[in-house]
Kinemage of the C-alpha trace (Angstrom):
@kinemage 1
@onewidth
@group {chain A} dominant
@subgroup {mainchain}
@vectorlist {calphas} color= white
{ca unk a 1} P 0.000 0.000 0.000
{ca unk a 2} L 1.304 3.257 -1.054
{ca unk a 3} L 1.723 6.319 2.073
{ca unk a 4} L -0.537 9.198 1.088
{ca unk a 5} L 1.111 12.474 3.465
{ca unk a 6} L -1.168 15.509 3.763
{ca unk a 7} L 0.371 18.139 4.345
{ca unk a 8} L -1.468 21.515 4.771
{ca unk a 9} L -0.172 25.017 4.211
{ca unk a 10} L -0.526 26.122 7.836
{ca unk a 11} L 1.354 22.535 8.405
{ca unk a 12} L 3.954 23.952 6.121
{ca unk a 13} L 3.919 27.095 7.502
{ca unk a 14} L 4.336 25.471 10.861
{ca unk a 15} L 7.810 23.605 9.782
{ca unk a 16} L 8.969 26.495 8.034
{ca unk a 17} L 8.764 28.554 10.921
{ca unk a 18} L 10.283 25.569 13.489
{ca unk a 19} L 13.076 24.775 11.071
{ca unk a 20} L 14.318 28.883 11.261
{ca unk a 21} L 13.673 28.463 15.268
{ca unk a 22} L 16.122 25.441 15.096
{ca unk a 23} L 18.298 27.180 12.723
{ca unk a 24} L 18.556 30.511 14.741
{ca unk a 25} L 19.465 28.844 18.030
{ca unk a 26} L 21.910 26.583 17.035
{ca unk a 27} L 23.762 29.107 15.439
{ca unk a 28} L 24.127 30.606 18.972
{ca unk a 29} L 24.001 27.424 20.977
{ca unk a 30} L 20.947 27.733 22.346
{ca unk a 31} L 20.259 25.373 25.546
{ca unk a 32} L 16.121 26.223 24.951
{ca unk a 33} L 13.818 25.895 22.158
{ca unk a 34} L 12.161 28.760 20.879
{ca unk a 35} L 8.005 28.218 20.603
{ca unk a 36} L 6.530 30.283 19.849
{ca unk a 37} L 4.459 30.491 16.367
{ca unk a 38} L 2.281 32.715 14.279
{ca unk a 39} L 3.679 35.790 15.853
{ca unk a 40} L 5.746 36.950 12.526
{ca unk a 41} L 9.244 36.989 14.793
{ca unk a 42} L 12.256 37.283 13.071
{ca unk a 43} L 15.705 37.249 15.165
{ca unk a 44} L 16.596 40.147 13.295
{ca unk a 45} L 14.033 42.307 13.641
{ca unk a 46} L 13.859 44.942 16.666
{ca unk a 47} L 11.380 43.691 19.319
{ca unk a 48} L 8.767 46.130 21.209
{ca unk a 49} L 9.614 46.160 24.642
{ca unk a 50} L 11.974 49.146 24.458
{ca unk a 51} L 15.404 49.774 26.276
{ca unk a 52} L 16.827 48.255 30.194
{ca unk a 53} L 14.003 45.221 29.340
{ca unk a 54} L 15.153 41.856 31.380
{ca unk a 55} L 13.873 38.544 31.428
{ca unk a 56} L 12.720 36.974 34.493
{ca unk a 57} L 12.949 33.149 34.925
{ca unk a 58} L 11.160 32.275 38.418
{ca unk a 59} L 9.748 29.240 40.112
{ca unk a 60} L 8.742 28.268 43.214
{ca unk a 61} L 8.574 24.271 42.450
{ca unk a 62} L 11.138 23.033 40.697
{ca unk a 63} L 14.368 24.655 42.378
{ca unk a 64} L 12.874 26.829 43.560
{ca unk a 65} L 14.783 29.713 41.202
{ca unk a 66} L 14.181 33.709 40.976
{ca unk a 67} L 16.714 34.904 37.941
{ca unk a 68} L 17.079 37.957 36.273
{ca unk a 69} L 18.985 38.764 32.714
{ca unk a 70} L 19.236 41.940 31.003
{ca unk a 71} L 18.530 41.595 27.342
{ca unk a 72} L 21.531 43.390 25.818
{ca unk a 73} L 20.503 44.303 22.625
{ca unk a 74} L 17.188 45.810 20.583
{ca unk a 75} L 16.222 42.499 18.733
{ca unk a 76} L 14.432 39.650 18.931
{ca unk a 77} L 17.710 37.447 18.837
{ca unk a 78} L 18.794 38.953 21.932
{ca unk a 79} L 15.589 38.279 23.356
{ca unk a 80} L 16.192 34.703 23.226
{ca unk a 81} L 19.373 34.918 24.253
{ca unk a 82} L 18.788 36.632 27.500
{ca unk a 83} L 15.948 34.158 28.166
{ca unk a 84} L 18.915 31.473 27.161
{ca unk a 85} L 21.153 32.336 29.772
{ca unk a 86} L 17.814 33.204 32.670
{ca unk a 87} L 16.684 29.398 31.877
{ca unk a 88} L 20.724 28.301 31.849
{ca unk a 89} L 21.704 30.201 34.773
{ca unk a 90} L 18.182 28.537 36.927
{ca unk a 91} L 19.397 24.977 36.281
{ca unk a 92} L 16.079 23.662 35.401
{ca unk a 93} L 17.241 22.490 31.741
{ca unk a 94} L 13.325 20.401 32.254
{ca unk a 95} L 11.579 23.462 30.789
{ca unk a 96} L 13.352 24.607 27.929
{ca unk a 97} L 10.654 25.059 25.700
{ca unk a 98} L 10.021 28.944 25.940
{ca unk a 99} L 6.458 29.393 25.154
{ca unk a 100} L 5.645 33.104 25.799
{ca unk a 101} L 6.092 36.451 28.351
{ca unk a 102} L 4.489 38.036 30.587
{ca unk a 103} L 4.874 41.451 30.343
{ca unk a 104} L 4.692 43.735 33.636
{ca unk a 105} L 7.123 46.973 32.454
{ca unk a 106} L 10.511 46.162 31.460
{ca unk a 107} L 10.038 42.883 32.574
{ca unk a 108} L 9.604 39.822 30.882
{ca unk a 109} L 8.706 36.890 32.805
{ca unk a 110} L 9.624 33.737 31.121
{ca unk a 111} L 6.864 31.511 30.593
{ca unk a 112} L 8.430 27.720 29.247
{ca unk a 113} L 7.579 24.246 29.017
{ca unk a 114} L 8.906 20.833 29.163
């Protein structure tokens, strides 16, 4: 029997966009993986959260861990790399999936996933 794949083009968008997530953070060694879609972020590209922004990576289970990183740069790339180091730096290399932010000033607190 012969393997049909369907493949739709929000599937394809969906691999286009992981594959240049995967791509990205190797290129800097990334320890996390970037997720998330369908926001139209490019590494690149400035991000909105203006100047002396840090990320906050804080738990109260699993370590329990309160870090703060200053994101050292005006784009998206350094984004990720400040949120990089925050998960790095907290030890808990469990949730390294980094799903979103919460946004209280120039804070970002890191929300991930396993």
């Amino acid at each position: 029997m012969e393997n049909i794949q369907i493949t739709t083009d929000e599937d394809k968008a969906f691999f286009e966009q992981m594959d240049y997530f995967s791509t990205y953070g190797k290129g800097f060694g990334a320890k996390t993986v970037w997720s998330i879609y369908d926001e139209g972020i490019q590494f690149g590209n400035d991000h909105p959260f203006g100047d002396d922004v840090v990320i906050r990576h804080k738990c109260d289970v699993f370590g329990p861990y309160d870090v703060t990183v200053p994101v050292e740069g005006k784009r998206w790339g350094d984004v990720w790399a400040a949120a990089d180091k925050a998960v790095v730096i907290s030890c808990d290399l469990h949730h390294i999936y980094i799903e979103g932010f919460e946004i209280k000033g120039n804070e970002l607190t890191l929300v991930t996933g396993s």
